[in-house]
C-alpha positions in Angstrom: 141.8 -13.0 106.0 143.1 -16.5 107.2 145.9 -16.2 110.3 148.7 -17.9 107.5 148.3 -14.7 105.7 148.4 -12.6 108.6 151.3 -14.5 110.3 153.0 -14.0 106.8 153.0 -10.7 106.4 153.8 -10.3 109.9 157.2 -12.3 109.0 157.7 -9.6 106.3 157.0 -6.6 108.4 159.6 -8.0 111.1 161.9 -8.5 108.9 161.4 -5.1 106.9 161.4 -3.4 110.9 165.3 -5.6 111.4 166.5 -4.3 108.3 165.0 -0.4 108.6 166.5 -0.9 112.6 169.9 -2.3 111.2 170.0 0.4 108.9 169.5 3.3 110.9 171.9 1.8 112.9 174.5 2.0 110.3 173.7 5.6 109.9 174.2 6.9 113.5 177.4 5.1 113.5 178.4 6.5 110.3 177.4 10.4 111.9 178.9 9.0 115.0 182.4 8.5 113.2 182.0 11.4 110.8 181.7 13.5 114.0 184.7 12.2 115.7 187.1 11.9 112.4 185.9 16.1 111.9 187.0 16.5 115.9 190.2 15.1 115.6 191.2 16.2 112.2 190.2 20.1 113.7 192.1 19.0 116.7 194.8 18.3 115.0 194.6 21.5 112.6 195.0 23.6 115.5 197.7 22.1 117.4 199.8 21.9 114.2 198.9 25.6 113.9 199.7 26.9 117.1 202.8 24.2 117.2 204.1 26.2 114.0 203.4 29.4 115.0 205.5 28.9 118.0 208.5 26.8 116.5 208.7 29.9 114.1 209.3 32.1 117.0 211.3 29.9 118.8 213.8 29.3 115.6 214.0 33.2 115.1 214.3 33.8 118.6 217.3 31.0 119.0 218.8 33.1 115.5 218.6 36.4 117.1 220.3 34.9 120.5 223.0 33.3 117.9 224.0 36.7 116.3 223.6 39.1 119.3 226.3 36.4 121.4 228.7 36.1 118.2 228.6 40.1 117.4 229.5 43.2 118.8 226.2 45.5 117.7 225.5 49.2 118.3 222.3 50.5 119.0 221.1 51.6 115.4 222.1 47.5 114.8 220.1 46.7 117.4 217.3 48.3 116.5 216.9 47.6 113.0 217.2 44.1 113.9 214.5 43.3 116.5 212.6 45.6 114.3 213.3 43.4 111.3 212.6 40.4 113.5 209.0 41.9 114.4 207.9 42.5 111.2 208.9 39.2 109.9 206.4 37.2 111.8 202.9 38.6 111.8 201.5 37.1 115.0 204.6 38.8 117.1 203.7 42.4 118.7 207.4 42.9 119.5 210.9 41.7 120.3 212.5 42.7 123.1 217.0 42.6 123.1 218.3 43.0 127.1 221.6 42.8 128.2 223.1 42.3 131.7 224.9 44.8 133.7 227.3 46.8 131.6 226.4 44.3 129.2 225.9 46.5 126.5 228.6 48.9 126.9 231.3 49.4 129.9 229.9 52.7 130.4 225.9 51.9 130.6 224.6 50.0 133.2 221.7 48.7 131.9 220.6 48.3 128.1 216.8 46.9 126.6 215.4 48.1 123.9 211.6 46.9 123.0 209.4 47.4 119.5 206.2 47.4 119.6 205.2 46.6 116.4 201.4 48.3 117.3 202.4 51.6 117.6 205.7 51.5 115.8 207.9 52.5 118.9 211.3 51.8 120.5 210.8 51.5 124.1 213.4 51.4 126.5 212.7 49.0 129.4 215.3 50.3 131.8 214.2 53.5 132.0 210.8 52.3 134.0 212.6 49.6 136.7 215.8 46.9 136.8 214.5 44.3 134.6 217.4 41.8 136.0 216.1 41.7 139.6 214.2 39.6 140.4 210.6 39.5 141.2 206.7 38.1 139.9 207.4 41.6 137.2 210.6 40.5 136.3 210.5 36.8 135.0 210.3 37.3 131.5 213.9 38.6 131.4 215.1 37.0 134.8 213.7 33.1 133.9 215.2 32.6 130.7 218.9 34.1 131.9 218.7 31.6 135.1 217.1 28.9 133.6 217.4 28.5 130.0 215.3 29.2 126.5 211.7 28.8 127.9 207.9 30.8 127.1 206.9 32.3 130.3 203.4 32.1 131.6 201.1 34.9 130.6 201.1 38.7 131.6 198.9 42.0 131.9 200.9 44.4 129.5 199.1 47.6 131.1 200.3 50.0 127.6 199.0 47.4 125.4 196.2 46.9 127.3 196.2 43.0 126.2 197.7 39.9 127.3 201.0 38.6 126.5 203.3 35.3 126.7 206.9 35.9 125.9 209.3 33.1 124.4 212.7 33.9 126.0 216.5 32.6 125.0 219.4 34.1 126.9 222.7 34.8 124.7 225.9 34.5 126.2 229.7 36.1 125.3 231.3 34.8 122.8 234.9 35.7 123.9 236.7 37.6 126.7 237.0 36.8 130.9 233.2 36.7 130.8 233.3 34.0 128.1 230.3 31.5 128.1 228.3 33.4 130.6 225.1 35.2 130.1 225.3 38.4 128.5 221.4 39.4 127.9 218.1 37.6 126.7 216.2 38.0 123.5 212.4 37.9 124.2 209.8 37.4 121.4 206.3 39.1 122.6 203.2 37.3 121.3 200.0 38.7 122.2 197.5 35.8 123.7 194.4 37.5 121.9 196.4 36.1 118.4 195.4 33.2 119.4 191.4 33.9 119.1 192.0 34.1 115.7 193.5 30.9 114.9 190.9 29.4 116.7 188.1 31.0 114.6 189.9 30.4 111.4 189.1 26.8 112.1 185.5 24.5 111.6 184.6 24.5 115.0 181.0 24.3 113.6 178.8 27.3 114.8 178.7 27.0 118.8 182.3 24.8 119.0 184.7 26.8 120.4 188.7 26.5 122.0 190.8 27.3 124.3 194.5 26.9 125.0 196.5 27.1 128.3 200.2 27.1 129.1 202.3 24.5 130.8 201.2 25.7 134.3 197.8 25.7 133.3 197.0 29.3 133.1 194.0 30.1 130.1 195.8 31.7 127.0 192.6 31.4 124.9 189.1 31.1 126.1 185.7 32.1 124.9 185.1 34.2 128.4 188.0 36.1 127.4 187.8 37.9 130.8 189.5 34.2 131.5 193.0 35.0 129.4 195.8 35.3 131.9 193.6 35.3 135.1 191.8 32.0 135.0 193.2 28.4 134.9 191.9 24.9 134.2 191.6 24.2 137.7 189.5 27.1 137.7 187.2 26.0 134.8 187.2 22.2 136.5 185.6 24.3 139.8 182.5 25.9 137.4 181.8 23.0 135.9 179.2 21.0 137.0 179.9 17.9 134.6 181.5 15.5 135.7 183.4 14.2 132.5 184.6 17.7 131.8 185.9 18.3 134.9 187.8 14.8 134.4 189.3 16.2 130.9 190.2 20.2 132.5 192.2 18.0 134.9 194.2 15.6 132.1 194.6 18.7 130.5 196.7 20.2 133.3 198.7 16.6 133.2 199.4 17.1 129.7 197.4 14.4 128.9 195.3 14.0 125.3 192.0 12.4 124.1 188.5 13.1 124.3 185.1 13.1 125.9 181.4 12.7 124.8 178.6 13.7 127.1 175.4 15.8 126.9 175.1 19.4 127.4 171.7 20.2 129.0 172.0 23.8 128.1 172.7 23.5 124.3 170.4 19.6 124.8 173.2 18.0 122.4 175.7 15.8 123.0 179.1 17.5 122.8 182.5 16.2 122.4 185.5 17.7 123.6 188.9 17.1 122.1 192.2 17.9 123.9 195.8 17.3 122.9 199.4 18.5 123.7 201.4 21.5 121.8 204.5 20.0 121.3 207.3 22.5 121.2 205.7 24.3 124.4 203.7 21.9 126.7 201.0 23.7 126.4 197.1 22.0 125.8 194.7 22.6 123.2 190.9 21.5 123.9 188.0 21.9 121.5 184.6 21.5 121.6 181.9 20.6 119.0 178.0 19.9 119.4 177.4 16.7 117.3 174.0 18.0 115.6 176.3 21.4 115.2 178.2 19.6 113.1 176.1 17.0 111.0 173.8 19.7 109.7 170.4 18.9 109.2 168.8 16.1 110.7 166.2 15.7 107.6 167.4 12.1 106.4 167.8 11.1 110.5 163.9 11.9 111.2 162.5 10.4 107.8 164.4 7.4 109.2 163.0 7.4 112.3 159.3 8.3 111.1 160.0 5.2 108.6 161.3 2.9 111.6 157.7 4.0 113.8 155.8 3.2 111.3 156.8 -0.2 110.4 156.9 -0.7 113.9 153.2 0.1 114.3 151.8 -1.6 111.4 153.8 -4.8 113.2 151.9 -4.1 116.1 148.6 -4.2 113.9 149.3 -7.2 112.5 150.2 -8.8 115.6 147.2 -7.7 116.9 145.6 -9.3 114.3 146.7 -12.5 114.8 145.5 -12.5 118.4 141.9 -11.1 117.9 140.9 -12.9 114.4 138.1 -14.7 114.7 134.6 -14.5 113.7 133.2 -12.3 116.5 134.2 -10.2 118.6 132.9 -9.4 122.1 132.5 -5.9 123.0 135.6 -5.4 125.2 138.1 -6.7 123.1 136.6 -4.3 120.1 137.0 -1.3 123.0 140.4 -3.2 123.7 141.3 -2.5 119.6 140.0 0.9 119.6 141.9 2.1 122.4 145.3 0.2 121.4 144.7 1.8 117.9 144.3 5.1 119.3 147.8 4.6 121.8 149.5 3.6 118.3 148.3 6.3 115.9 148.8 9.2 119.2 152.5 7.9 119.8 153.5 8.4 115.4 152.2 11.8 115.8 153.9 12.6 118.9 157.0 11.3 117.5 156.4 13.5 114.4 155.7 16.4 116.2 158.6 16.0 118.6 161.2 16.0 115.6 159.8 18.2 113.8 159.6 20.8 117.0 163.1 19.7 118.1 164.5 20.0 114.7 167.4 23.2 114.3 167.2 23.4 110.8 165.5 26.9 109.1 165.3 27.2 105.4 167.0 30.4 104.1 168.1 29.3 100.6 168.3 33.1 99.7 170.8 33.4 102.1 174.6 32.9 102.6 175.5 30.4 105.6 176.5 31.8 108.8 179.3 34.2 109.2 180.9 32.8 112.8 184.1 33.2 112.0 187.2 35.5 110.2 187.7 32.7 108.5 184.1 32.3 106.7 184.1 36.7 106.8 187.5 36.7 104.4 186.4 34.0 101.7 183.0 35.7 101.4 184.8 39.2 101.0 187.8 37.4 98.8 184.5 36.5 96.2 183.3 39.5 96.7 186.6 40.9 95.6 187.2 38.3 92.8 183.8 39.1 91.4 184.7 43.3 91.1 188.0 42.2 89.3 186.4 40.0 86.7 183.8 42.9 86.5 186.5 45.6 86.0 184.8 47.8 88.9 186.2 49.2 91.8 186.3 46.7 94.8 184.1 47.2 97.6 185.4 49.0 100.7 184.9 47.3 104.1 182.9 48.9 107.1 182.6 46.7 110.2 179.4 47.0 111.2 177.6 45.3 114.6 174.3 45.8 116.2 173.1 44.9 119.8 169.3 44.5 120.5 167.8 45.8 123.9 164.1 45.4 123.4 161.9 43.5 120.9 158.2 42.5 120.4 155.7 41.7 117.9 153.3 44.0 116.7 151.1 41.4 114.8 151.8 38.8 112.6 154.9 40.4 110.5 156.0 43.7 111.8 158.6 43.2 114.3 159.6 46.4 116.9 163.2 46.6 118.1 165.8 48.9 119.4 169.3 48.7 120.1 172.7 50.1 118.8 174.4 50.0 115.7 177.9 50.4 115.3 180.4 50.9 112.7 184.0 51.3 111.7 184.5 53.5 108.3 188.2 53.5 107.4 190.0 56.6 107.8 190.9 57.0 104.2 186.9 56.8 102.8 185.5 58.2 106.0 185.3 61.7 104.6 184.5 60.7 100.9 181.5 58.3 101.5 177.6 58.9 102.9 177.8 58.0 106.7 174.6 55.8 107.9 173.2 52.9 107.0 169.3 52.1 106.6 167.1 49.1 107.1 165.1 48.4 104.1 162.4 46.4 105.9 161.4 49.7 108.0 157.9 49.3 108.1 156.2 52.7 106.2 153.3 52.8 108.6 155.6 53.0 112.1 154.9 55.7 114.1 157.5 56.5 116.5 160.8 54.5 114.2 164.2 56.9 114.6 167.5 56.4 114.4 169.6 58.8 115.8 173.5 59.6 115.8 175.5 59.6 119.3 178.5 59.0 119.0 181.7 59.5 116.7 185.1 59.1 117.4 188.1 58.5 115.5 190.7 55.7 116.4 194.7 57.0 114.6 196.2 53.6 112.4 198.5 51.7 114.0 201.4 49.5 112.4 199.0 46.5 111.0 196.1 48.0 111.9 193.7 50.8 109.9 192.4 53.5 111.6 189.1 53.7 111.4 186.1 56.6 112.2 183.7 54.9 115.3 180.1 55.9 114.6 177.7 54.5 117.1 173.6 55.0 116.8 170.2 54.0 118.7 167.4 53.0 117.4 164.0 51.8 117.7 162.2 50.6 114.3 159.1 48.8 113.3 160.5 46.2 110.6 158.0 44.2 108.2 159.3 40.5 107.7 158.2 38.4 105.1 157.5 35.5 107.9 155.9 31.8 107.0 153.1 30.2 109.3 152.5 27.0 106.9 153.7 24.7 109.4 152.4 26.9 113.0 152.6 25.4 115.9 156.1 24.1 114.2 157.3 26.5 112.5 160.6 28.2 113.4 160.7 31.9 112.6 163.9 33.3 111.3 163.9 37.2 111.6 166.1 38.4 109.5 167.0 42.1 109.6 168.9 43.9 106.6 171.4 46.5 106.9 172.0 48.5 103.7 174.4 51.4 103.2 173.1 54.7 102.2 174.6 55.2 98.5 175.2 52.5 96.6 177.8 54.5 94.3 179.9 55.0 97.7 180.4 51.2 96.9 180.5 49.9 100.8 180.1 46.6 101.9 179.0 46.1 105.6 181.0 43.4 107.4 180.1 41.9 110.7 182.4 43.3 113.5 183.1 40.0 114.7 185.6 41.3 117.3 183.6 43.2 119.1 181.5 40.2 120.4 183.0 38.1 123.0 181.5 34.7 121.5 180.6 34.4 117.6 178.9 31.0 118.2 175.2 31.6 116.6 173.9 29.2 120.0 175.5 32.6 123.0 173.2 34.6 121.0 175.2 37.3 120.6 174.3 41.0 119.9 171.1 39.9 122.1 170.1 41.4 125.3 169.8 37.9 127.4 167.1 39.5 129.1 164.7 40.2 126.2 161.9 37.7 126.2 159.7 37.2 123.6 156.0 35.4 125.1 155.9 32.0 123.6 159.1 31.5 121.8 162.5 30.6 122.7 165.4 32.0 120.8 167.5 29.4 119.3 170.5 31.4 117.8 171.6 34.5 116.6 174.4 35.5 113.5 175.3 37.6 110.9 175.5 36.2 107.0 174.2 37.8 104.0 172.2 37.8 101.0 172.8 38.9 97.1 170.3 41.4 95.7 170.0 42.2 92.4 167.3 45.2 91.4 166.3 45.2 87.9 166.7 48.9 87.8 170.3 51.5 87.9 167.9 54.2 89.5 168.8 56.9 86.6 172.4 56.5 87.3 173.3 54.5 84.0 175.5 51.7 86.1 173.6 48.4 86.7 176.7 47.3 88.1 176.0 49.2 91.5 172.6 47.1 91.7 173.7 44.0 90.4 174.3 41.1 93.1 174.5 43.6 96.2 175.4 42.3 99.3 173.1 42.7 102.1 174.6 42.4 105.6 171.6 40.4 107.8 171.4 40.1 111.1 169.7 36.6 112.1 167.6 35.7 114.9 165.8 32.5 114.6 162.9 31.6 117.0 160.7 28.2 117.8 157.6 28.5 120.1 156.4 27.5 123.2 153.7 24.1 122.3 152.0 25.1 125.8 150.4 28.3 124.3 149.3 27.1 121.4 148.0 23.6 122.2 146.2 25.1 125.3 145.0 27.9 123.4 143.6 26.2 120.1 143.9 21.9 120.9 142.3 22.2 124.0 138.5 23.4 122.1 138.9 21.1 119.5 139.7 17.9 121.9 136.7 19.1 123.9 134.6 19.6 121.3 135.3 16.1 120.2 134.8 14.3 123.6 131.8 15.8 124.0 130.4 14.4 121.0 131.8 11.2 122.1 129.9 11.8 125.4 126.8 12.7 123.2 127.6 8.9 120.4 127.9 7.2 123.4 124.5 8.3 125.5 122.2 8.6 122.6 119.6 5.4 121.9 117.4 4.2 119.4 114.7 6.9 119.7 112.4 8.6 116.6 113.4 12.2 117.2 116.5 13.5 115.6 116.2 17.5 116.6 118.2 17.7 119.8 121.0 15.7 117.9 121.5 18.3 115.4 121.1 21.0 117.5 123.5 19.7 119.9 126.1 19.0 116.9 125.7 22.7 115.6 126.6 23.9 119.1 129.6 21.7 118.4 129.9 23.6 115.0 130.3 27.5 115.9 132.1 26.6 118.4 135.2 25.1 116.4 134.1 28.6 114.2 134.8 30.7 116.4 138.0 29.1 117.8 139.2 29.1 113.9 138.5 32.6 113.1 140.3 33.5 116.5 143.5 31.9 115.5 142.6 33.7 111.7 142.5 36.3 113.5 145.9 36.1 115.7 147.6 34.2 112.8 147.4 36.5 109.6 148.7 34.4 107.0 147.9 33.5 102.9 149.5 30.1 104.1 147.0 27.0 105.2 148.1 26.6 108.4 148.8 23.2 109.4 147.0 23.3 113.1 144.3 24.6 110.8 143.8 20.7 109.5 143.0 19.9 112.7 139.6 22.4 112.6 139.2 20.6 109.3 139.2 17.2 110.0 136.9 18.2 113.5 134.7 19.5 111.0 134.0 16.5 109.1 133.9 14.5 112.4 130.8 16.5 112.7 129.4 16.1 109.4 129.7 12.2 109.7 128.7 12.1 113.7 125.1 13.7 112.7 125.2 11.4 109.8 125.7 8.8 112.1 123.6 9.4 114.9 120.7 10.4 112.3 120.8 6.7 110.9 121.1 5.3 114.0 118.5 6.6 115.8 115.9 7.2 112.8 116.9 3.7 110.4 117.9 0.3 110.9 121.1 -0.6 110.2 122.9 -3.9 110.7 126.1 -1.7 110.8 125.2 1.2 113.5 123.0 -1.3 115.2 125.7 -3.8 116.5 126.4 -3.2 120.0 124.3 -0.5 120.1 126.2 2.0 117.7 129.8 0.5 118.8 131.3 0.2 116.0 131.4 4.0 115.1 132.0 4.9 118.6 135.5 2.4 118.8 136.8 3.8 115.7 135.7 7.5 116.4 138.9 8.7 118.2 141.1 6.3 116.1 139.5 8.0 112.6 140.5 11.2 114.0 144.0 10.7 114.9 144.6 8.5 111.7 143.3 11.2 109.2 145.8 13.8 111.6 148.0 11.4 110.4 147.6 11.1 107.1 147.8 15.3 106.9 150.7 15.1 109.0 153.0 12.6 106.9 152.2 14.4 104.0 153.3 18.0 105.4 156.6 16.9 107.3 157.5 13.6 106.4 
C-alpha cells in the first residue's frame, strides 16, 4: 500500500473522528440543557406549589380576620367557622380564633378556641397558659397582634407530636372606644411534614430530593427530617464539605435564587442544585437532581463513546502507518508496532469495560418503574382502579406494606438468605374480613431453617383525614430462589428482586409500599437496608419498591380468572454490581499467566529437531486454564455463556496455534516463522489476544 493511499484514508478517518467528536459534543450539551430546563421547570413547579398553598391560607386567613373584626359572633359561630375554615383547605391541621383581654366577652378574660382537624377537637388555649404574654411559647399569637399579618417560624406542637408554622393576621374592632385597635388574631396551623408531600409529588428523579426553610432560615422540609424545626441552613452550610454548596445554603439564607453544578463523590455524579424564593412568604426552596438520575440510561452515550475510541484508534494505526511503511523493517520498530498495538487494543477494552461496569442501568422489562414517590404510588393505584371499573370487579383494597432487611448472603449461585421485618397497615374496615399475612413466592422449597413469625399487632383509631388502620409487624429469615443472569459476569449487575404476595387472592388486597415510614424514598439511601449488611464482592447500588403484573393461566378451582388475571406483585428491589478486584484476581490473573509464560516459552525456544518438551510444556499450559474454568463452572452455576468465559476460550486457541507454531518453527522451514527468529508470531502474540477479546467484547456490549 503506497503512503498516498495511507495518508488518504488517514484524511478520512480525521475527518470522520471531528465529525463523531463534534457530534458527541452536541449530545452532551443537548443532556446538559435537557438536565437544566427539567431543574428549573421542577424548580419552578414547586415554588408555585408551595407559593399557592400558602396564598390560599393567607387569603382565607385575611377573610376570617375581616368577618371576626366586622361581627359580633358567639361561640357556637365561632366554632363552626374555624371548623369550616379547616376543612376547606386540606393541607391546614387547624385554625386557631384568639381574642385579647375581655375581648370576647366583658365577663371572660381570655377567649381561644383551636380545631384540630386530626382528631376532630375544640381545644381551648387559655385553659393551659396566657397566650397574650409574651415569651419564645407565645409568638404565634403575640407577633402577629404587635406586628402585623406574618407566618411565624416553626414550632414543636408536643400533642401533635409534629412540626408546625402558623400564618397569623390580627383583627381589630370595628366600632366602639376601642375602635381600630386589636381585638384578637386568627392563626392558620399548617403542619411542616405537608410539605414532604409536595415535594415527593414532584420529578425529582429517584435520589433528587428538597427542602424548604423559612425567612430566618430555619429547615421546614428536609430529607433528615430530624432537621424540620431544629436545623437551619447555616447548619447544613457547617456539614457540608463542598464548597459550592455551602456557597448556595448561604444565598439561600439572603434570599437569593439560581443554581449550582458540581460532583458528588458519594453518589460519583454530578449534581445540580436549584434554589429560588417563595414569594408571598420569603421563604427558599432548593432542589437537587443527579444528572445521570435524570437522563436515564446512558446506552446511546457509551455507544458514542465506544464509536469515538475506535475511530480514534484506527487513526492512530494509520498514522502509524505512514511512519513505519517501507519495505523492511528492523526488529525494534516491529517490537515498537507490537507493543503500540497492544497499548491501543488494551485501552478500547478498558474503556468498554469501564462503561459498561460504571453503567446504572438494569433491565427489568417485566417490571413497573420505581415507586419513589406518592406521586408515582397514586397513578399506579388510579390504573389499578380504572382497570377493576372497566372490569366490573370490586376494586382492590390497599395495605401499606414495608420491609427492612438486617442480614443477607448468598447461598450459591441463585438462592439468596435474608431476614428482616415486614410491616403492614390493614384498614380498620377489612382488617377483620380479610386473611392477615402475606407470603413470598420465591421461598426456596429446599430451605431448612425459613420462618416467619408474627410479633406484633396493634391497632391505630381513625382520625379526621386519616384511616385507622390494624399494625401487624413480623420477622423473618427466608432462603429465596432468584431467577439471576451471569451472561455478562464480571459486569453484570444483579437485581434481586423479592415478591410479596397476599395470602388470598379472593380477599382482593393490593400491597402498597409504606413510603412514610422511610425517612428517604430515593432508590440511591438504600432504604429498608441495614447500612451495615455487606455482601463480599458487591456494592449495592440502590434499593426501591415497584411492581410487576402476573397473570396465571389457571382460577385455581374457584371459577373467577379475574382474581389471577394481571395481579399486582409488590417487589422489593435491591440491585448489586461487583467488586472487578475478586474476580480479575481470582480468574484473569491464571489466564494472563498462563499466557506470559508461553510467551516466555515463544520467545526462548530455537531451531532445534525435538518437538516433545514443547507440547508437553503447552499441555501443562492446558489443564491449567481447565481447571481454573471448571472452578469458576463451578462457583458460577449458570445455562448462560459467561462472558469472562471467552477469555478461557480465546486462551485456548492461543494454545492450539502456539504448539502449531512452535512445531513448524522448530521442526520445518518457513520463510514466515523463520524471520527474526520466530518474531513475527511473537510481536503479534499479545496483540492477537487482546484484538479477538475485542472482537467478543464489541459484539456482547457494544
Amino acid at each position: 500500500m503506497s503512503k498516498r493511499i495511507v495518508y488518504l484514508l488517514a484524511v478520512l478517518i480525521f475527518g470522520a473522528l471531528i465529525y463523531q467528536g463534534f457530534s458527541f459534543y452536541q449530545f452532551e450539551k443537548q443532556r446538559n440543557a435537557f438536565v437544566i430546563e427539567k431543574g428549573l421547570t421542577t424548580t419552578e413547579a414547586l415554588r408555585n406549589r408551595v407559593d399557592t398553598i400558602l396564598q390560599v391560607i393567607v387569603t382565607e386567613g385575611d377573610r376570617l380576620a375581616e368577618r371576626f373584626g366586622s361581627e359580633e359572633l358567639d361561640d357556637a359561630q365561632i366554632r363552626d367557622i374555624i371548623r369550616a375554615s379547616a376543612r376547606s383547605i386540606p393541607e391546614l391541621q387547624g385554625v386557631t380564633a384568639c381574642y385579647e383581654p375581655f375581648g370576647f366577652r366583658q365577663n371572660q378574660k381570655l377567649y381561644c378556641p383551636y380545631y384540630d382537624k386530626g382528631s376532630s377537637n375544640y381545644i381551648q388555649v387559655e385553659d393551659s397558659y396566657d397566650y397574650t404574654v409574651l415569651g419564645d411559647g407565645t409568638a404565634w399569637y403575640t407577633g402577629p397582634r404587635d406586628n402585623g399579618a406574618s407566618w411565624a417560624e416553626p414550632y414543636y406542637a408536643k400533642a401533635a407530636q409534629d412540626w408546625y408554622i402558623d400564618y397569623g393576621v390580627p383583627f381589630y374592632y370595628a366600632d366602639g372606644p376601642n375602635k381600630g385597635q386589636v381585638r384578637g388574631t386568627i392563626t392558620m396551623s399548617f403542619v411542616a411534614g405537608g410539605f414532604k408531600d409536595i415535594v415527593h409529588k414532584l420529578s425529582v428523579g429517584k435520589t433528587g430530593y428538597g427542602l424548604i426553610s423559612s425567612e430566618k432560615g430555619n429547615l421546614l422540609a428536609h430529607p433528615h427530617e430530624e432537621y424540620i424545626g431544629v436545623k437551619d441552613l447555616n447548619f447544613l452550610s457547617e456539614l457540608e464539605p463542598n464548597r459550592s454548596l455551602k456557597d448556595a445554603y448561604a444565598a439561600m439564607a439572603k434570599g437569593e435564587t439560581g443554581q449550582i453544578d458540581f460532583y458528588d463523590p458519594v453518589q460519583n455524579d454530578h449534581s445540580l442544585f436549584f434554589f429560588d424564593k417563595i414569594p408571598s412568604s420569603n421563604w427558599s426552596i432548593g432542589l437537587s437532581f443527579f444528572k445521570d438520575d435524570i437522563l436515564g440510561d446512558t446506552i446511546e452515550r457509551d455507544r458514542r463513546l465506544i464509536r469515538l475510541g475506535l475511530i480514534f484508534s484506527l487513526f492512530i494505526i494509520l498514522v502509524l502507518a505512514s511512519y513505519f511503511i517501507k519495505d523492511y523493517l528492523d526488529e525494534r520498530e516491529i517490537w515498537i508496532l507490537s507493543i503500540l498495538g497492544s497499548i491501543l487494543l488494551l485501552s478500547l477494552l478498558v474503556l468498554i469495560g469501564y462503561l459498561q461496569h460504571s453503567s446504572q442501568e438494569i433491565q427489568t422489562k417485566e417490571e413497573t418503574a420505581p415507586i419513589v414517590d406518592v406521586g408515582t404510588l397514586g397513578k399506579f393505584t388510579y390504573d389499578l382502579d380504572k382497570r377493576a371499573e372497566e372490569r366490573k370487579v370490586p376494586k382492590p383494597t390497599q395495605v401499606p406494606t414495608g420491609i427492612f432487611i438486617n442480614r443477607m448472603t448468598f447461598e450459591n449461585s441463585y438462592d439468596l438468605s435474608v431476614g428482616g421485618k415486614v410491616w403492614q397497615k390493614y384498614p380498620l374496615a377489612v382488617a377483620d374480613e380479610v386473611e392477615i399475612g402475606f407470603d413470598f413466592p420465591q421461598m426456596s422449597p429446599f430451605a431448612e431453617a425459613s420462618y416467619i413469625e408474627e410479633v406484633n399487632r396493634d391497632t391505630v383509631p381513625s382520625k379526621e383525614g386519616e384511616v385507622g388502620y390494624l399494625l401487624v409487624t413480623w420477622d423473618f429469615r427466608v432462603t429465596l430462589t432468584l431467577n439471576l443472569e451471569y451472561a455478562d459476569y464480571p459486569f453484570d449487575k444483579r437485581h434481586l428482586s423479592l415478591q410479596i404476595n397476599p395470602l388470598n387472592n379472593r380477599d382482593r388486597l393490593v400491597f402498597t409500599p409504606d413510603l412514610g415510614s422511610y425517612s428517604f424514598t430515593n432508590p440511591s439511601r438504600k432504604s429498608g437496608l441495614n447500612h451495615n449488611i455487606r455482601i463480599s464482592g458487591n456494592q449495592v447500588m440502590e434499593t426501591y419498591f415497584n411492581y410487576s403484573l402476573d397473570t396465571y393461566e389457571s382460577d385455581f378451582g374457584y371459577g373467577d380468572k379475574s382474581l389471577y388475571e394481571g395481579v399486582p406483585t409488590l417487589r422489593f428491589n435491591i440491585n448489586l454490581k461487583r467488586d472487578l478486584l475478586n474476580s480479575f484476581v481470582t480468574y484473569l490473573i491464571p489466564i494472563f499467566v498462563v499466557l506470559l509464560m508461553m510467551f516466555i516459552l515463544i520467545y526462548a525456544v530455537h531451531k532445534s529437531a525435538e518437538r516433545q518438551g514443547v507440547i508437553e510444556s503447552m499441555a501443562a499450559f492446558f489443564f491449567v486454564l481447565i481447571f481454573s474454568h471448571i472452578d469458576m463452572r463451578k462457583e458460577i452455576i449458570t445455562a448462560d455463556l459467561i462472558y469472562l468465559e471467552y477469555f478461557y476460550f480465546i486462551t485456548y486457541l492461543m494454545v492450539i496455534m502456539s504448539t502449531a507454531n512452535l512445531v513448524v518453527y522448530t521442526k520445518n522451514k518457513s520463510d514466515i516463522f523463520d524471520f527474526n527468529d520466530n518474531q513475527i508470531y511473537k510481536a503479534i502474540y499479545f496483540p492477537m489476544f487482546l484484538f479477538l477479546i475485542l472482537i467478543v467484547t464489541l459484539i456482547k456490549f457494544y
